[in-house]
N, CA, C and O atoms as a GROMACS GRO file, in nm:
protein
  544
    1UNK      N    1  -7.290  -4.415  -1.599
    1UNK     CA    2  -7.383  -4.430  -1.490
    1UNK      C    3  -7.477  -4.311  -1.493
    1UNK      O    4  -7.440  -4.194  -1.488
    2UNK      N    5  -7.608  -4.352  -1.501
    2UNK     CA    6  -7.712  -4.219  -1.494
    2UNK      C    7  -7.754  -4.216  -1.377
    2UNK      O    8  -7.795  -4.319  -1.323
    3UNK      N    9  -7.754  -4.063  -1.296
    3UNK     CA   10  -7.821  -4.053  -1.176
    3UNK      C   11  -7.959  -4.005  -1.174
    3UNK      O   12  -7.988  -3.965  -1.287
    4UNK      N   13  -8.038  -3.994  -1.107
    4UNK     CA   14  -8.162  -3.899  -1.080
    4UNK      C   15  -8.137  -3.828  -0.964
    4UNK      O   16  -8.088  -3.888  -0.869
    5UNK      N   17  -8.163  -3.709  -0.957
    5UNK     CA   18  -8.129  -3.642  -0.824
    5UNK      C   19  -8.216  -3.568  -0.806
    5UNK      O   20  -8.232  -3.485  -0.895
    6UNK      N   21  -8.311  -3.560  -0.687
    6UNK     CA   22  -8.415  -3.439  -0.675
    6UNK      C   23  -8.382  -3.312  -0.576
    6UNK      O   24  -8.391  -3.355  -0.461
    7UNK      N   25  -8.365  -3.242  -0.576
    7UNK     CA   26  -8.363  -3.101  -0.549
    7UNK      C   27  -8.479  -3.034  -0.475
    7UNK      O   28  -8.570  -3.098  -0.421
    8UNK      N   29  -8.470  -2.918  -0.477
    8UNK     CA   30  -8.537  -2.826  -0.410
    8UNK      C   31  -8.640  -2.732  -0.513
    8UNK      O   32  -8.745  -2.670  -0.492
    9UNK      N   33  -8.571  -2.750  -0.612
    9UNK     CA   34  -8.631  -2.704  -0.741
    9UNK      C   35  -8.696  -2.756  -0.887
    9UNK      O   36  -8.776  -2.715  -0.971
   10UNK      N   37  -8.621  -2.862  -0.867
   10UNK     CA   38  -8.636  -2.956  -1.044
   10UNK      C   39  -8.583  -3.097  -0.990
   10UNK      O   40  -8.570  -3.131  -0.872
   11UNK      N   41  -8.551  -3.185  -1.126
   11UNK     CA   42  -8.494  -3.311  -1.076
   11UNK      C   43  -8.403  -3.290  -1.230
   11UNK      O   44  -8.430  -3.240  -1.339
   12UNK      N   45  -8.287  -3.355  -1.171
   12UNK     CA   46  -8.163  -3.348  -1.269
   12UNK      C   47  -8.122  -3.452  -1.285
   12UNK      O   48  -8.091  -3.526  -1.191
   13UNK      N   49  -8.110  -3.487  -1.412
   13UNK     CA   50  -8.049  -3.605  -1.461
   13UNK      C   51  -7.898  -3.588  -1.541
   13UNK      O   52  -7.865  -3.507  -1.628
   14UNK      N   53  -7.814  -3.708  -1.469
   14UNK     CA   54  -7.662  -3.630  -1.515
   14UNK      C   55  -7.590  -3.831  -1.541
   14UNK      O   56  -7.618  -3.946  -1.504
   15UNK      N   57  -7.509  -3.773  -1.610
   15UNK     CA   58  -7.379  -3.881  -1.621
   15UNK      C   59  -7.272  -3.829  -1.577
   15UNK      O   60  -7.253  -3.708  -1.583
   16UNK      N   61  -7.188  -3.914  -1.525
   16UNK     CA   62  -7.064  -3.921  -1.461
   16UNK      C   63  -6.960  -3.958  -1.544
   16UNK      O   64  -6.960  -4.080  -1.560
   17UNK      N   65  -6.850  -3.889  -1.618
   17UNK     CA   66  -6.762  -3.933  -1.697
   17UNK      C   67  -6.590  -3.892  -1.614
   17UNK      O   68  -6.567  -3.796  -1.541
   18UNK      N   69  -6.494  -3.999  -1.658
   18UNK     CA   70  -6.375  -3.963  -1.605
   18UNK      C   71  -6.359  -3.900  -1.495
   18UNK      O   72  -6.327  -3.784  -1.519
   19UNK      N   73  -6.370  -3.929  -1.346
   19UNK     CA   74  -6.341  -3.878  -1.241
   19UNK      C   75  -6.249  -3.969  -1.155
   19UNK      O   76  -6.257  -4.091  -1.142
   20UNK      N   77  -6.152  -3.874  -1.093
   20UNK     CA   78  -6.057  -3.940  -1.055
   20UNK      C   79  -6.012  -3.831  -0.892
   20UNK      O   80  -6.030  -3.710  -0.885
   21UNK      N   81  -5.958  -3.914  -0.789
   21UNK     CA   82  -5.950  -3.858  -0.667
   21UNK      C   83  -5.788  -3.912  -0.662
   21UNK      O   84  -5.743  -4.001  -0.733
   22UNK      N   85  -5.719  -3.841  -0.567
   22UNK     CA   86  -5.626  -3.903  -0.509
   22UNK      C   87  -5.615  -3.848  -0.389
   22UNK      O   88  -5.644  -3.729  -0.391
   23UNK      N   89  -5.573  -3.906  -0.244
   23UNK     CA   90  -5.568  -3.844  -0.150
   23UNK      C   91  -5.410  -3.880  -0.064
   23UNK      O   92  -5.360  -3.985  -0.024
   24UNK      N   93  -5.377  -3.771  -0.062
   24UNK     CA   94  -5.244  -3.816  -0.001
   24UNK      C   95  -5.271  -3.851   0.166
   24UNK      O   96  -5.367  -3.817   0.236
   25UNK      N   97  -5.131  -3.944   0.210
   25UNK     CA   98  -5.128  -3.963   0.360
   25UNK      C   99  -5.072  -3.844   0.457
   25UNK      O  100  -5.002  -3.754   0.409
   26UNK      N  101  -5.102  -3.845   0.575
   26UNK     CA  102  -5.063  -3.792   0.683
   26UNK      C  103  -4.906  -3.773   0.687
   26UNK      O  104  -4.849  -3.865   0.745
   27UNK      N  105  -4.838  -3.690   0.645
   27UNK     CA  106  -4.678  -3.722   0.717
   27UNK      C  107  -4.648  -3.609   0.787
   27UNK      O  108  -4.669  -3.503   0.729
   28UNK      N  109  -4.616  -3.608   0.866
   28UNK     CA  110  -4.519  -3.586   0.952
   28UNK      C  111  -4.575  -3.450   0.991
   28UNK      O  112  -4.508  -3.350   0.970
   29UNK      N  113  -4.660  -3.444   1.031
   29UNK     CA  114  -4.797  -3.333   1.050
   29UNK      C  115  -4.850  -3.284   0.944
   29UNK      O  116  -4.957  -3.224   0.955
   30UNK      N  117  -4.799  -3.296   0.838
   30UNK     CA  118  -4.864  -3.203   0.764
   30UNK      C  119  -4.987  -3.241   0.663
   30UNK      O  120  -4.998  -3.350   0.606
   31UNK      N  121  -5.076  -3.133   0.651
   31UNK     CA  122  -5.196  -3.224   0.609
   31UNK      C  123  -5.234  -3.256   0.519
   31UNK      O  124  -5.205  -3.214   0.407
   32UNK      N  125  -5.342  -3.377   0.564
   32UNK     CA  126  -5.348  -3.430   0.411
   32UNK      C  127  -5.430  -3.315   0.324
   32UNK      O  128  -5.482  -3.213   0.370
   33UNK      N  129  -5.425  -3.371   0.148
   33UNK     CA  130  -5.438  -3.271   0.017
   33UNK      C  131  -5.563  -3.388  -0.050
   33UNK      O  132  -5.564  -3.501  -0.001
   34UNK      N  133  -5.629  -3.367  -0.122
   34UNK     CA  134  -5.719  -3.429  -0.250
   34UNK      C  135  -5.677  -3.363  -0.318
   34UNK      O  136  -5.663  -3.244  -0.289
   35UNK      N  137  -5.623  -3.438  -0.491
   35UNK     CA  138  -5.665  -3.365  -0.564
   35UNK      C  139  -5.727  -3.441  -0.676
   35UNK      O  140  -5.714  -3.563  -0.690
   36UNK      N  141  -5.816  -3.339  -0.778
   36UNK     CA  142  -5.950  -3.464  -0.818
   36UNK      C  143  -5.979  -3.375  -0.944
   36UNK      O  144  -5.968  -3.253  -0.944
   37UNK      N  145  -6.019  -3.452  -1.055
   37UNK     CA  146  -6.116  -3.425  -1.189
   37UNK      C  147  -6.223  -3.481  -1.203
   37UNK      O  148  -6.263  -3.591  -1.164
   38UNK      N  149  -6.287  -3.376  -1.282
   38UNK     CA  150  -6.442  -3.352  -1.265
   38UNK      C  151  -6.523  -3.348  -1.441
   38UNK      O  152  -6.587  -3.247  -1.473
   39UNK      N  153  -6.506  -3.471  -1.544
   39UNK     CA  154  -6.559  -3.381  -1.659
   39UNK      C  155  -6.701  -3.458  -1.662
   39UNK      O  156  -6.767  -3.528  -1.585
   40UNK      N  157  -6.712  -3.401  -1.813
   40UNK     CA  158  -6.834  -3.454  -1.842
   40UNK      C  159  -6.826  -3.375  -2.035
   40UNK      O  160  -6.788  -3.264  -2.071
   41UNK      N  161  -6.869  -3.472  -2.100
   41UNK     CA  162  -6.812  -3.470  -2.294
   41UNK      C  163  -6.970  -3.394  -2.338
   41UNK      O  164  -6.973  -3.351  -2.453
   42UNK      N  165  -7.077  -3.379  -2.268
   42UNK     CA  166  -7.199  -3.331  -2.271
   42UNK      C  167  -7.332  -3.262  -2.197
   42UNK      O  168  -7.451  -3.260  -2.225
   43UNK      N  169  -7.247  -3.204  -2.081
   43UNK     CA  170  -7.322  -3.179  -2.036
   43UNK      C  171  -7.448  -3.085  -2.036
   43UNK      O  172  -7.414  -2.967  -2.052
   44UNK      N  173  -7.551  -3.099  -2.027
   44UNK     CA  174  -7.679  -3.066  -2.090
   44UNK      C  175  -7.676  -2.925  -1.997
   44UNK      O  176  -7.584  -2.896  -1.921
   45UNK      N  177  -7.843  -2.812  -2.031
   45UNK     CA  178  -7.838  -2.723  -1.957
   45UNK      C  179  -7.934  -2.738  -1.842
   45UNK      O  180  -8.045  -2.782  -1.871
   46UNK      N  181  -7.912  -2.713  -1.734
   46UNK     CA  182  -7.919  -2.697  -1.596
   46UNK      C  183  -7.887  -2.853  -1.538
   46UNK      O  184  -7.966  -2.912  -1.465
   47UNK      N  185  -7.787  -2.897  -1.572
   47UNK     CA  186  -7.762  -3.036  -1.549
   47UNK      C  187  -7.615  -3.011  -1.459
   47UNK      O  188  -7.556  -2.903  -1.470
   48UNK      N  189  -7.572  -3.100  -1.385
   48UNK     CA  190  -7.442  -3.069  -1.293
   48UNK      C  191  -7.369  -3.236  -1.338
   48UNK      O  192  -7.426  -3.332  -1.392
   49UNK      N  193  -7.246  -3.223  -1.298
   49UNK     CA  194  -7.163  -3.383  -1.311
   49UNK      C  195  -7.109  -3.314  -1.158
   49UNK      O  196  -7.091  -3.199  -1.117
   50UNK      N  197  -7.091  -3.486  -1.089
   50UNK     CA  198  -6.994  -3.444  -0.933
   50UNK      C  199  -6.922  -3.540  -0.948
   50UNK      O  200  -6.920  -3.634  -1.028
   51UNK      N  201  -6.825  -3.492  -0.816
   51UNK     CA  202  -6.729  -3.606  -0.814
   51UNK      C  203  -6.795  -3.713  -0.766
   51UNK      O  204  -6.906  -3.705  -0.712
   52UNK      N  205  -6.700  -3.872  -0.790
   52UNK     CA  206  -6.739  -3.982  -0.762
   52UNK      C  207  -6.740  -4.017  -0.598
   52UNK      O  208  -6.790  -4.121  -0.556
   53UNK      N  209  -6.669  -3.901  -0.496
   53UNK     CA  210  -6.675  -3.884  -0.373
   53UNK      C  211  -6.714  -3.857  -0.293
   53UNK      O  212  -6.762  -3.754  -0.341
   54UNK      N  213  -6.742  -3.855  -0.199
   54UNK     CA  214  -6.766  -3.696  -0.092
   54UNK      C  215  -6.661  -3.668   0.034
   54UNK      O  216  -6.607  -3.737   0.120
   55UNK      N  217  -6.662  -3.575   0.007
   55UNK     CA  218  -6.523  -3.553   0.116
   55UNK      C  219  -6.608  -3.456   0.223
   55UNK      O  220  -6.708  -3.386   0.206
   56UNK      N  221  -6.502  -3.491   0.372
   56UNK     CA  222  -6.557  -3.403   0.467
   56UNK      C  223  -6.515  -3.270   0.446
   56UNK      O  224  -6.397  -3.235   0.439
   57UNK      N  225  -6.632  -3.179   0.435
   57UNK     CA  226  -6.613  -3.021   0.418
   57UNK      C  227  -6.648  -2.955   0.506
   57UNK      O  228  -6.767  -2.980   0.527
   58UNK      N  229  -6.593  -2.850   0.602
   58UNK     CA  230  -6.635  -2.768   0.710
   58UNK      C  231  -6.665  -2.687   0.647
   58UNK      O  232  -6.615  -2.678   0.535
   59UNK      N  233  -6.789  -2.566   0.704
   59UNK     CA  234  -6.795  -2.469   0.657
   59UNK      C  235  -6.711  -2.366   0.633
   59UNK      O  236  -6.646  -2.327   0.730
   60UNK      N  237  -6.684  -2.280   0.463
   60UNK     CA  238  -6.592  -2.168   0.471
   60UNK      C  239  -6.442  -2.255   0.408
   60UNK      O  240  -6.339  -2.210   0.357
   61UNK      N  241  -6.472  -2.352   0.429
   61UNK     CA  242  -6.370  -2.430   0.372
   61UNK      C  243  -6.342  -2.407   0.236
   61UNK      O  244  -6.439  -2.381   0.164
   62UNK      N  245  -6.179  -2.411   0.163
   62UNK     CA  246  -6.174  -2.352   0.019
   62UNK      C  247  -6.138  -2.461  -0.066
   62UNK      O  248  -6.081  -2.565  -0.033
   63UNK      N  249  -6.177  -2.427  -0.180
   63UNK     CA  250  -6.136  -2.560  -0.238
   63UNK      C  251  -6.084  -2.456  -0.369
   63UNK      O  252  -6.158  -2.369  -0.414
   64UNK      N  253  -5.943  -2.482  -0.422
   64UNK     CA  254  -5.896  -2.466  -0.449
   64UNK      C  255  -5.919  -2.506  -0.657
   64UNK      O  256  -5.942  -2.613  -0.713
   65UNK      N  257  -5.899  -2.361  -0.717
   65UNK     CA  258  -5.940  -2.419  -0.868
   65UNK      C  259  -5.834  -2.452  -0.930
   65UNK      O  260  -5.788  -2.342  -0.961
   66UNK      N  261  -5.740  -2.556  -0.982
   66UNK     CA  262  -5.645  -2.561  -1.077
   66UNK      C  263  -5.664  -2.513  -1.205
   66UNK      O  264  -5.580  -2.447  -1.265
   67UNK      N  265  -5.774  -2.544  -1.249
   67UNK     CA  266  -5.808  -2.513  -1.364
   67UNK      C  267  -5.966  -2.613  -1.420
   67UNK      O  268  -5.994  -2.729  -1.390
   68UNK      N  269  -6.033  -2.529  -1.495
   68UNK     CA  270  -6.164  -2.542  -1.550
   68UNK      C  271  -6.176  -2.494  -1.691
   68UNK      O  272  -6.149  -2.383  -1.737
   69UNK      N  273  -6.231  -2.618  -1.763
   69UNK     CA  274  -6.216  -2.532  -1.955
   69UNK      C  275  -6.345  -2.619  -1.996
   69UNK      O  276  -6.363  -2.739  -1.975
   70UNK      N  277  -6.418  -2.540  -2.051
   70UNK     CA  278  -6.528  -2.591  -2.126
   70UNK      C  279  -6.551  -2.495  -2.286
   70UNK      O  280  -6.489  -2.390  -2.302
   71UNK      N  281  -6.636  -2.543  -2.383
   71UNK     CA  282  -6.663  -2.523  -2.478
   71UNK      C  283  -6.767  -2.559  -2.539
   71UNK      O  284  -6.756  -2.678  -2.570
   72UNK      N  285  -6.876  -2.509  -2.576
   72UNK     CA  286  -6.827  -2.345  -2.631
   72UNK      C  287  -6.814  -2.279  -2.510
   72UNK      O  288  -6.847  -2.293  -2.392
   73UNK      N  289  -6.752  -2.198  -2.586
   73UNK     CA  290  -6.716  -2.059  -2.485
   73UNK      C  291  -6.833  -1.991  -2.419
   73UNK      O  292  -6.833  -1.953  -2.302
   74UNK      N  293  -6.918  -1.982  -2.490
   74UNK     CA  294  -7.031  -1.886  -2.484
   74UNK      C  295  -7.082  -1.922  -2.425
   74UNK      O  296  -7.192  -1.866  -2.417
   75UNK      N  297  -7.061  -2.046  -2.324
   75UNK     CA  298  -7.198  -2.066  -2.235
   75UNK      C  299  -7.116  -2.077  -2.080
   75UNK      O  300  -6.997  -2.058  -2.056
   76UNK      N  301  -7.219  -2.112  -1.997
   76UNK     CA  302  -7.141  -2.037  -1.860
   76UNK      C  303  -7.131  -2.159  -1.789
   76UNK      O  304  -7.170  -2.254  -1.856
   77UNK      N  305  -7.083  -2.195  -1.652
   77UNK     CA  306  -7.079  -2.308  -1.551
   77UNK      C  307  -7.074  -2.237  -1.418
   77UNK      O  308  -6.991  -2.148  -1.393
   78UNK      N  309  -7.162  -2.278  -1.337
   78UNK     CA  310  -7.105  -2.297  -1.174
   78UNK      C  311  -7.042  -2.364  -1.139
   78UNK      O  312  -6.985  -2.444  -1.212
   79UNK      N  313  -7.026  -2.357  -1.002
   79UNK     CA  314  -6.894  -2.446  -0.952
   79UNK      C  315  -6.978  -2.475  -0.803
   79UNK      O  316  -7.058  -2.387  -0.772
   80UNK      N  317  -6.964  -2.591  -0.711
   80UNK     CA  318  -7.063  -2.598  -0.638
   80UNK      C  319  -7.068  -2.722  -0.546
   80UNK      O  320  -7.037  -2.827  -0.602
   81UNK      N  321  -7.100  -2.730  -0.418
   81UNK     CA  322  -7.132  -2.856  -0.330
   81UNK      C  323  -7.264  -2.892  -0.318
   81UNK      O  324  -7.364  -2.821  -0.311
   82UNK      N  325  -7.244  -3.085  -0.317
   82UNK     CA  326  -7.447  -3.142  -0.324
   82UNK      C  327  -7.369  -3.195  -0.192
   82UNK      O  328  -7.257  -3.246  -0.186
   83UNK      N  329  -7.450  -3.173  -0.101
   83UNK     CA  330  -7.466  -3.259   0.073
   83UNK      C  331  -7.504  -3.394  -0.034
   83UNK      O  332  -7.582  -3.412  -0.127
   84UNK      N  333  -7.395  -3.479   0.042
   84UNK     CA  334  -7.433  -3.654   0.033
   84UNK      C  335  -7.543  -3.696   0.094
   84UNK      O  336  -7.606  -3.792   0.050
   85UNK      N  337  -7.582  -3.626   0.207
   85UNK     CA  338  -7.689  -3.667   0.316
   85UNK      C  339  -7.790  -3.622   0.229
   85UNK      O  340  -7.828  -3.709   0.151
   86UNK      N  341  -7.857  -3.490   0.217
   86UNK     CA  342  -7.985  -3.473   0.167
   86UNK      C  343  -7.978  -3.409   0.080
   86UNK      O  344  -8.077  -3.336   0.074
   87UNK      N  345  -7.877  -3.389  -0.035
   87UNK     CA  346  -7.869  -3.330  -0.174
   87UNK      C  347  -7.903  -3.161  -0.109
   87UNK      O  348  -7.946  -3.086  -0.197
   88UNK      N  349  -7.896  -3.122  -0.024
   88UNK     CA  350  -7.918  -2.959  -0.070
   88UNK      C  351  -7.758  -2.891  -0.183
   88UNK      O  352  -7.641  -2.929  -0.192
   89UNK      N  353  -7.798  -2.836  -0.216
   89UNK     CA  354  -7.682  -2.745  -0.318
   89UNK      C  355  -7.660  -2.648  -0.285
   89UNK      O  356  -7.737  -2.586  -0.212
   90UNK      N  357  -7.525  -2.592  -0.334
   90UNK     CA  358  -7.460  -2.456  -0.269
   90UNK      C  359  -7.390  -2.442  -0.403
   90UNK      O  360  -7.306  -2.522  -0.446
   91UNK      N  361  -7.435  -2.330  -0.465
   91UNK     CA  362  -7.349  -2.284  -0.593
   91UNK      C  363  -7.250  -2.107  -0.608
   91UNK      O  364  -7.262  -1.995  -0.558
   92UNK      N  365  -7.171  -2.163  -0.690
   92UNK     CA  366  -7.134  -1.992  -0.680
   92UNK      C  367  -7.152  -1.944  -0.825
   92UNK      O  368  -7.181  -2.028  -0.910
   93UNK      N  369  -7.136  -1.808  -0.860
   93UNK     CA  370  -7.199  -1.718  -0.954
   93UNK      C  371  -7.139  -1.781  -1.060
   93UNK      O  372  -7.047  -1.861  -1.039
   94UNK      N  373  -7.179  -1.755  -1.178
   94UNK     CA  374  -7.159  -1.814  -1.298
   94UNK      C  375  -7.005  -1.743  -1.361
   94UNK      O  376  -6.966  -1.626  -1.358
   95UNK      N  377  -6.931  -1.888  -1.428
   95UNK     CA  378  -6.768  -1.822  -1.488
   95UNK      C  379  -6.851  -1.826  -1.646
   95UNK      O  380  -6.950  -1.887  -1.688
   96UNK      N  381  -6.752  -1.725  -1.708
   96UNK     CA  382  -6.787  -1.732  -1.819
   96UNK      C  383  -6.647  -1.738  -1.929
   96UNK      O  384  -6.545  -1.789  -1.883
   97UNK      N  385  -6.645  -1.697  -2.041
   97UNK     CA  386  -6.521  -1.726  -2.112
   97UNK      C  387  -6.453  -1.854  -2.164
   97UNK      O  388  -6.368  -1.853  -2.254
   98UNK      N  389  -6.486  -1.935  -2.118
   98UNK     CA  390  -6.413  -2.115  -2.136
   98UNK      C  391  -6.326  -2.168  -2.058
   98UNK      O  392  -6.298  -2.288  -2.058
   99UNK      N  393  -6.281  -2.089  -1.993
   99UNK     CA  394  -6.174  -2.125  -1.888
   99UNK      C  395  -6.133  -2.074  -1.775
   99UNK      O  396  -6.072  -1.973  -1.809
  100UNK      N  397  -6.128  -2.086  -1.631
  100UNK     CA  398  -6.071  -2.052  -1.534
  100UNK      C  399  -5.971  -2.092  -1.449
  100UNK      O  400  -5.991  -2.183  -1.368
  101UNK      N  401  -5.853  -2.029  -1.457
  101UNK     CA  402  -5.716  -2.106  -1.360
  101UNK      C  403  -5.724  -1.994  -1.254
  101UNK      O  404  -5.736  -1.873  -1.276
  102UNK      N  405  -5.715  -2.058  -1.132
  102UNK     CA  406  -5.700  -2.002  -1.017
  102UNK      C  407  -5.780  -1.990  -0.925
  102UNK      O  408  -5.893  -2.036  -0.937
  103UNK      N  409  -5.742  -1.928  -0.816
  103UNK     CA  410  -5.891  -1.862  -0.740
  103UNK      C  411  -5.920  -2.004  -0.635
  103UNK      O  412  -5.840  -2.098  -0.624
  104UNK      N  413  -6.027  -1.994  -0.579
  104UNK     CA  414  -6.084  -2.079  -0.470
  104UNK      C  415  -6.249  -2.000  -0.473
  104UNK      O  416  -6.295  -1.891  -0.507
  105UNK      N  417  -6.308  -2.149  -0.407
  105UNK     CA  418  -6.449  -2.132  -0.382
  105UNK      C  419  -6.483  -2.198  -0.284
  105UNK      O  420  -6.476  -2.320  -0.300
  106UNK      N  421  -6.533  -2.146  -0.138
  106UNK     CA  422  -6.573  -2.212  -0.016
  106UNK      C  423  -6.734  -2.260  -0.010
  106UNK      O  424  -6.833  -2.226  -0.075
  107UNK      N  425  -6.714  -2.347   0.093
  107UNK     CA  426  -6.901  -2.378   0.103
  107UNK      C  427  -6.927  -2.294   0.219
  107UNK      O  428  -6.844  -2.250   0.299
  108UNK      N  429  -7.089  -2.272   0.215
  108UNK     CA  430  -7.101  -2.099   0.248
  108UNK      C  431  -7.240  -2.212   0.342
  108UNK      O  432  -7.320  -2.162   0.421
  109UNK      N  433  -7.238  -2.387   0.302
  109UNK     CA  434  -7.354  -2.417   0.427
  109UNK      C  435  -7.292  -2.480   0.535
  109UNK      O  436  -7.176  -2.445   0.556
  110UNK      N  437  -7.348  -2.578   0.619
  110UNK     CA  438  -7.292  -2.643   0.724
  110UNK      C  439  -7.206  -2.739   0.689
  110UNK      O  440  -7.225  -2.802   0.585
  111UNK      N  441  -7.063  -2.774   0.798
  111UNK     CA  442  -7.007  -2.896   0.788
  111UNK      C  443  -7.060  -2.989   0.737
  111UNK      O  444  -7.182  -2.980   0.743
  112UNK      N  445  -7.006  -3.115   0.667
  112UNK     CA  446  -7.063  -3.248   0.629
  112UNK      C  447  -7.012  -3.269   0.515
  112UNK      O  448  -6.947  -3.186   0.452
  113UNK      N  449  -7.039  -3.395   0.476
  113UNK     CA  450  -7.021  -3.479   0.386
  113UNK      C  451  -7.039  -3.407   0.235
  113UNK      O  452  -7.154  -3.390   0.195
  114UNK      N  453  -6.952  -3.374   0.170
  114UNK     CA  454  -7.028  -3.322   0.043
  114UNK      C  455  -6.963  -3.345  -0.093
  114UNK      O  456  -6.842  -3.325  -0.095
  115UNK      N  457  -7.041  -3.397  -0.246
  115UNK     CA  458  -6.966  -3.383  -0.341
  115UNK      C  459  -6.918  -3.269  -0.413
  115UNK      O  460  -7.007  -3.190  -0.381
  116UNK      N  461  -6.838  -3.200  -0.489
  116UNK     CA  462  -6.766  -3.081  -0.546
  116UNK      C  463  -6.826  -3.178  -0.718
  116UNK      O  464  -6.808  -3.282  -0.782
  117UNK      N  465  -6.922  -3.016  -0.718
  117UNK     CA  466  -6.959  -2.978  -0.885
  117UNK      C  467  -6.983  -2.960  -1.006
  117UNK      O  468  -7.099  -2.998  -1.023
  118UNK      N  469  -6.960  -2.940  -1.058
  118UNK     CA  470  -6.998  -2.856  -1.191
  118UNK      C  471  -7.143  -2.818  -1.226
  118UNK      O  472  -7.216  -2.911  -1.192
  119UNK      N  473  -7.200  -2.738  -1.269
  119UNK     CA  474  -7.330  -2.730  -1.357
  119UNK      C  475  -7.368  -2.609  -1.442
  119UNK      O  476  -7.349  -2.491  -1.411
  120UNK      N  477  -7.427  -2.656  -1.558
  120UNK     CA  478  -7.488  -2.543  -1.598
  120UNK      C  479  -7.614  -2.481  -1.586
  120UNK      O  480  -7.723  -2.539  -1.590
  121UNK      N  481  -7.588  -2.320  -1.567
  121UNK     CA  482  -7.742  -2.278  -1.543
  121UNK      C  483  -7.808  -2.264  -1.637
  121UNK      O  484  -7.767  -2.286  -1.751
  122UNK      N  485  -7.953  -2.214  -1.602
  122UNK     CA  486  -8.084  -2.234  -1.702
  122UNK      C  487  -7.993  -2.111  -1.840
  122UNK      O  488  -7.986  -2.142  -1.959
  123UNK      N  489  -7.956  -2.027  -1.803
  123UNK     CA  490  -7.937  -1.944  -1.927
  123UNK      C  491  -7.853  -2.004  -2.057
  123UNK      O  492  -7.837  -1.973  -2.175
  124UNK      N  493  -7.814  -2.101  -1.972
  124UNK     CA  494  -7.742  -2.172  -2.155
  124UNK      C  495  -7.826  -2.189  -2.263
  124UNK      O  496  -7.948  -2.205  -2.253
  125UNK      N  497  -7.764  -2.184  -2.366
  125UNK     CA  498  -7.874  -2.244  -2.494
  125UNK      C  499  -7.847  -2.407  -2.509
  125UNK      O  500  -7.942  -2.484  -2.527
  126UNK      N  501  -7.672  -2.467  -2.499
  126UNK     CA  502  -7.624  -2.504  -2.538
  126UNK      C  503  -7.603  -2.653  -2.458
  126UNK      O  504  -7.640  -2.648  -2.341
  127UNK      N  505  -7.558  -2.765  -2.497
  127UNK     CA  506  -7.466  -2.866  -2.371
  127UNK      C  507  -7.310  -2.813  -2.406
  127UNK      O  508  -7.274  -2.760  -2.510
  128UNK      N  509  -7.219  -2.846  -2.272
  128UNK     CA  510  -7.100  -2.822  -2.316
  128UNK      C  511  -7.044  -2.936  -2.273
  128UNK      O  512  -7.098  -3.030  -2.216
  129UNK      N  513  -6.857  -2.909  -2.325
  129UNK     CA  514  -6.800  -3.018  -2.276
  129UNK      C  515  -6.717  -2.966  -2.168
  129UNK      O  516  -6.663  -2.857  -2.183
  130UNK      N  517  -6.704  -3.023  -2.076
  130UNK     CA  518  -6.621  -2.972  -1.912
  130UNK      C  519  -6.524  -3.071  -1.868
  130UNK      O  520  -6.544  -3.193  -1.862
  131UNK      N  521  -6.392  -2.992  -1.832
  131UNK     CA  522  -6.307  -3.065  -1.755
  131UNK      C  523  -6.289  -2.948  -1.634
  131UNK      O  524  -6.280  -2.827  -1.657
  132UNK      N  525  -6.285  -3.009  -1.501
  132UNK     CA  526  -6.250  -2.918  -1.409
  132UNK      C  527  -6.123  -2.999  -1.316
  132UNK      O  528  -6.136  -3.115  -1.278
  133UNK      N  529  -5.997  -2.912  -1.287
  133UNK     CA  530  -5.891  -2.949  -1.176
  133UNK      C  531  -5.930  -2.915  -1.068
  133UNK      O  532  -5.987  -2.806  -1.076
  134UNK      N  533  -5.927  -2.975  -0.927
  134UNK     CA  534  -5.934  -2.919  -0.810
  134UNK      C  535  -5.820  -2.960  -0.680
  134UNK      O  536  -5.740  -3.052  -0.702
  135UNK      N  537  -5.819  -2.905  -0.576
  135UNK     CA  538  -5.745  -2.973  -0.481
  135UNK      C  539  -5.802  -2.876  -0.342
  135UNK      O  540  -5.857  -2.766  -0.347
  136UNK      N  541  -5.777  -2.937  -0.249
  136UNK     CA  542  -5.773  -2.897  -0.129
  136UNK      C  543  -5.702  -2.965  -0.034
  136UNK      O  544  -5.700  -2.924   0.082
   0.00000   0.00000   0.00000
């Protein structure tokens, strides 16, 4: 599936490969969890893949990294929320190395509706390939 998405800055064109959600039920107070993958076998530079969802996100809210591996190494990824409502974006600083397990990254705009990430910034040379774990 190809999207067009316009921005604040450029317009990005992305494919959606292998994404998968699961959301557990309510028991017995305790709350519900997502947890969800995020790849993409090419992703180009300054291009993002999101999930196939949007989940309700309050602000400050963390979302939790299982793990993130792309290749080559040498090139970098954000990690990041698009508002379902009017596409604004919220990114955080660039990982580098090929892989990140651990850690958390909150949204830093208002409550709402939003999809969770990936993209690469303008400094790549390269497309890479990305798988990202998440949960919250």
């Amino acid at each position: 599936m190809i999207n067009i998405v316009e921005d604040d800055h450029s317009i990005a064109v992305f494919t959606e490969e292998k994404d998968w959600a699961i959301e557990e039920e309510l028991i017995d107070g305790i709350s519900p969890f997502s947890t969800f993958s995020i790849s993409h076998s090419a992703l180009g530079v300054k291009k993002y893949v999101k999930s196939n969802k949007a989940f309700n996100i309050k602000k400050g809210k963390k979302i939790k990294i299982k793990s993130v591996k792309w290749s080559p190494s040498g090139q970098k990824i954000q990690l990041g929320f698009i508002n379902a409502t009017n596409g604004k974006q919220y990114w955080t600083r660039n990982y580098t190395g090929g892989s990140k397990t651990g850690g958390t990254f909150s949204l830093n705009g208002p409550s709402g509706k939003y999809y969770i990430a990936i993209r690469t910034p303008s400094t790549n040379s390269k497309s890479i390939n990305v798988k990202g774990q998440f949960e919250f």
